[in-house]
N, C-alpha and C positions, 0 to 999 in steps of 0.2 A: 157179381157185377154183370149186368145185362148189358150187351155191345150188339149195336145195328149197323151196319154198314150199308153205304151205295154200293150201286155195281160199278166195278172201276174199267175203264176201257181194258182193251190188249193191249200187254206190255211189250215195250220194244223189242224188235226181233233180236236172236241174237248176234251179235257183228255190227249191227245199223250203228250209224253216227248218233249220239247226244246229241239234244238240240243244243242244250248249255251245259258246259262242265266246269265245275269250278275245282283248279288244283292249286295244293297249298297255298291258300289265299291267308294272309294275313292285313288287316288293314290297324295299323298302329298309330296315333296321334300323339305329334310331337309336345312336348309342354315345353314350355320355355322359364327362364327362373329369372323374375322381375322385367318380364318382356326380353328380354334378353338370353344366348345362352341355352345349351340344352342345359335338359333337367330330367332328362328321361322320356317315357312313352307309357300311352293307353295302352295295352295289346287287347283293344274291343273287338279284334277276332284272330286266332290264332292258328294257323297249319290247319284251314278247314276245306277238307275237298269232299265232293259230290258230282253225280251225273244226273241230269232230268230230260229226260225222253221225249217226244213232239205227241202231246197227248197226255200227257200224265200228272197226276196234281199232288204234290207233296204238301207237309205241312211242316214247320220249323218251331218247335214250341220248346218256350224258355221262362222265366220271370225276369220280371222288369231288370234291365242292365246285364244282361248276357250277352250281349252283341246283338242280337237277333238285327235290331234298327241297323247298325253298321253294316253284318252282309248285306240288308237291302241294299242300302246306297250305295254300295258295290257293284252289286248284283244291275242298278236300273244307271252306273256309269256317273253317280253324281260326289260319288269321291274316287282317288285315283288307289289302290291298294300297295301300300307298303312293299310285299312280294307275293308271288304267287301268280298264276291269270287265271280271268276269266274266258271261253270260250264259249262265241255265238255261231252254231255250224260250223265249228270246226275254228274260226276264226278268232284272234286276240280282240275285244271290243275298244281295245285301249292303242290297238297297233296303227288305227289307221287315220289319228289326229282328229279332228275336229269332222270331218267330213264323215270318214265310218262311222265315229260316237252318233253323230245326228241318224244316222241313216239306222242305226241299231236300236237308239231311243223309238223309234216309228216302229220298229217290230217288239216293244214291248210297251204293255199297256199299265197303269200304275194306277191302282183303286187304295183313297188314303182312310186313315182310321175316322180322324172328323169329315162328316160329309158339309156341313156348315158351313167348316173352317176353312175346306177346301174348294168351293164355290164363291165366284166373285159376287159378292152381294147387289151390285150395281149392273150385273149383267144379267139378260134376258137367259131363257134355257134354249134357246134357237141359237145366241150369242154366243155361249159358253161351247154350244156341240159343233157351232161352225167353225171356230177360233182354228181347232187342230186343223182342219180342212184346209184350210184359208192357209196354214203353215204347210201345210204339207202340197203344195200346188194345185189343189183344187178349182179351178178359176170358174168353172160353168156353176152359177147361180143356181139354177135348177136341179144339177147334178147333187149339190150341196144339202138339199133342202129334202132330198128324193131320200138321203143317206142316211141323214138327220131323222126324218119321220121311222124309215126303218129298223134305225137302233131304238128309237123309244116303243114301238111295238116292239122289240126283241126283252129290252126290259120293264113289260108290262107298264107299260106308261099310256093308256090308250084310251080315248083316241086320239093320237099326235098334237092334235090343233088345242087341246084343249092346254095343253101343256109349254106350248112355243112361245109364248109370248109372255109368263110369268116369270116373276123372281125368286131365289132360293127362300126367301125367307116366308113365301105363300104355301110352301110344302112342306108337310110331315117328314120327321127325320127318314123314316122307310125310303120315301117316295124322292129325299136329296141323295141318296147312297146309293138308289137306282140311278139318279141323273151323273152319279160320279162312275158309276158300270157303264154307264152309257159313252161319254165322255172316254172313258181306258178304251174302248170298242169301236170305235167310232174311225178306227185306221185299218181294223181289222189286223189285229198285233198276231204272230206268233205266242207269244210269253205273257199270262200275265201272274203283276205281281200284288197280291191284295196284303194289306199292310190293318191286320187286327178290325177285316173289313165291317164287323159287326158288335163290335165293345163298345159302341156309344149307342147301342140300339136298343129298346122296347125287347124283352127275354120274348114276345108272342113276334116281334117282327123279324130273330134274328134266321130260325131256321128258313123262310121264308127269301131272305137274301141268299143265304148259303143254298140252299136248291135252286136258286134262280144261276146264280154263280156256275153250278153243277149242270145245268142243262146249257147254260151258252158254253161251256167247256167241251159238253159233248157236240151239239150242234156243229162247232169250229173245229172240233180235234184242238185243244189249245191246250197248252202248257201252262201247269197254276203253280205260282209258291203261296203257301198260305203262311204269313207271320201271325202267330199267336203265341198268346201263355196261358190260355186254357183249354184243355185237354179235353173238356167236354162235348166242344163241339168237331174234335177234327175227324170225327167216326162219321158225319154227313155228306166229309168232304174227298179228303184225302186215301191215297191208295199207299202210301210211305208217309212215317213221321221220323223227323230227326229231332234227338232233344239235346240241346243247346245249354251248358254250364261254362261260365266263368273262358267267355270264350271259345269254346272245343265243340264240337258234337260229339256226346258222348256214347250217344244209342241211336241207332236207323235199323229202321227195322218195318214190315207189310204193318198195314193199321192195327186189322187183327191181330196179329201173331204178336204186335206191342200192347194192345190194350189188354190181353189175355196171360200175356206170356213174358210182364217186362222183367227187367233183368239188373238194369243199373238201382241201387239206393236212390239218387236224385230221384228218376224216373219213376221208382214205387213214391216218393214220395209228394211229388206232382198228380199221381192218381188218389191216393190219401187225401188230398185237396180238395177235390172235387164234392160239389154240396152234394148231400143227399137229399132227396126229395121226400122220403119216407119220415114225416114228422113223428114219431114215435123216435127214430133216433137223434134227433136234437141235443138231447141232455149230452148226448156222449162227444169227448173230447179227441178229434184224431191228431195219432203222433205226427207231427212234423219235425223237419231235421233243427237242431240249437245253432244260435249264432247266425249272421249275416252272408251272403256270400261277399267271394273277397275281392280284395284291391283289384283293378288290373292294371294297376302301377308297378304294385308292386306284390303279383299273386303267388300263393304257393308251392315249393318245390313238390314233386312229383303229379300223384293224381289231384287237381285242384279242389276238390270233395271231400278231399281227409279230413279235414278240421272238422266239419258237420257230422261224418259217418261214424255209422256205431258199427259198420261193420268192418271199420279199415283192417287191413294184418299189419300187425307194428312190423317197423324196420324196414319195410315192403313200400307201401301208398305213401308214404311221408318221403320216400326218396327217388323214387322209381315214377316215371312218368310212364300210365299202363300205354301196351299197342293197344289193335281193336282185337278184340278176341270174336268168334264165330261160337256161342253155344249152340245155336240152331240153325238150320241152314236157312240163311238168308237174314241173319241176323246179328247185326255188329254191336258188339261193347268195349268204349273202353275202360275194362274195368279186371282187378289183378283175383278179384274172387275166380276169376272165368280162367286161371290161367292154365287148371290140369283139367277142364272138361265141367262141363252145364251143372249149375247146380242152381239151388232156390235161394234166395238170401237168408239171412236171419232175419226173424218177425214176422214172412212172409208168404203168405199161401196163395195157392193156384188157385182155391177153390173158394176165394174171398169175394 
């Protein structure tokens, strides 16, 4: 397996404040039975805590219906969390009513998966990039227009004029997903947070976004969460991945030290996923885990994984919900293989 990584900033010192911490966050959604009535709960995320540094870009990768979508809208304040907080510097985003939320929404920037879907089709690209301005107090016209031209130079949108007065639907998807990086930039956010920034893109235009993403990260010092569910590209991006099952993070870990060295079943079997490119291996069939993953209505007692793993220990994973174990330093699992010291899974080699 051949693994390239960026160079990732300096990580936070140690002692310094998290920019954002997120502790035991659960965000659950109520059902109701015939509109009426509880009925129970989603738990679309469950007892999930993390810390991300001013500077540092993570990646969150999962398969479709893991929560991943739920902690965003957590994470960017646009649903309220069942228990747990979120903290921005230190701060509850949820403690300070309507007036904190807004003033927190401004220090984080939100890049969506369709760029299309997320541009007003009826609005000019001058319209779209003033809009936040224009909400956020900007009253000097000139000032507006000065901010405007230089976020679209920042995402190669150039030269500025050529671009101000079109509509999304005269630009290549590349060139709307830049106007949507523009757009999250354009307040000059602390946080940002890209939401699977590159899955409706041309496979020749996507690394092209993701180094552009990488260099305004660097340029700003800016804090990235990156949602995704494939694993192939977060070796561009990210300097930690956490990977996300049936609610939980169940691995976090240096990109490297994951992509080289992972540890959880799901997690080996998320890199098993991955296409290869060497068409001579086509014919061959890679194992993936049986079965769906499960309800989060109503999910499974202990490690939520068992049903799928071949490598459960009976009596153990079907009852025992694992802690995080430490095989390597700097390296969390929670997973009950790990519970007397590091080992390799079964089926699985380092040297693959």
């Amino acid at each position: 397996m051949s693994v390239q990584t960026q160079s990732a900033p300096a990580p936070a010192r140690e002692g310094e404040q998290p920019l954002l911490s997120v502790r035991n966050l659960r965000v659950w959604y109520e059902l109701k039975k015939w509109g009426f009535g509880h009925a129970g709960y989603v738990r679309a995320v469950d007892n999930v805590s993390f810390d991300l540094a001013q500077g540092e870009a993570i990646a969150i990768v999962g398969e479709s219906g893991c929560g991943k979508s739920s902690l965003m809208k957590a994470i960017l304040g646009l649903v309220r969390p069942y228990s747990g907080e979120i903290l921005f510097e230190g701060k509850d985003i949820f403690a300070g009513g309507r007036a904190g939320l807004r003033w927190y929404r401004s220090q984080v920037g939100y890049v969506q998966q369709d760029p299309f879907g997320a541009l007003p089709p009826f609005m000019s690209i001058r319209r779209i990039l003033e809009e936040p301005l224009i909400l956020g107090g900007v009253k000097n016209r000139k000032e507006r227009l000065k901010r405007i031209r230089e976020v679209l130079e920042e995402v190669k949108l150039s030269p500025p004029e050529d671009f101000l007065n079109k509509f999304p639907h005269m630009l290549s998807g590349g060139q709307q997903q830049r106007v949507v990086i523009a757009r999250a930039m354009i307040r000059r956010p602390k946080l940002l947070v890209a939401d699977e920034p590159v899955s409706m893109l041309d496979a020749s235009v996507r690394v092209e976004i993701l180094k552009l993403l990488r260099q305004i990260q660097a340029d700003y010092n800016l804090a990235v969460i990156y949602i995704t569910h494939d694993l192939s590209t977060v070796r561009y991006f990210s300097e930690r991945i956490f990977v996300m099952y049936a609610g939980k993070l169940i691995e976090k870990a240096a990109t490297d030290e994951l992509l080289w060295h992972p540890r959880h079943p799901y997690t080996i079997a998320l890199l098993n996923a991955i296409s290869d490119p060497d068409a001579s291996n086509a014919h061959k069939l890679r194992e993936v885990p049986p079965g769906e993953p499960p309800s989060l209505v109503n999910p499974p007692p202990g490690c939520r994984f068992h049903p799928r793993c071949k490598a459960m220990i009976q009596g153990r994973c079907e009852v025992d919900e694992p802690p995080e174990f430490e095989p390597r330093p700097g390296h969390q699992v929670a997973c009950w293989l790990y519970e007397a010291g590091d080992r390799i899974p079964p089926g699985w080699s380092e040297e693959a």
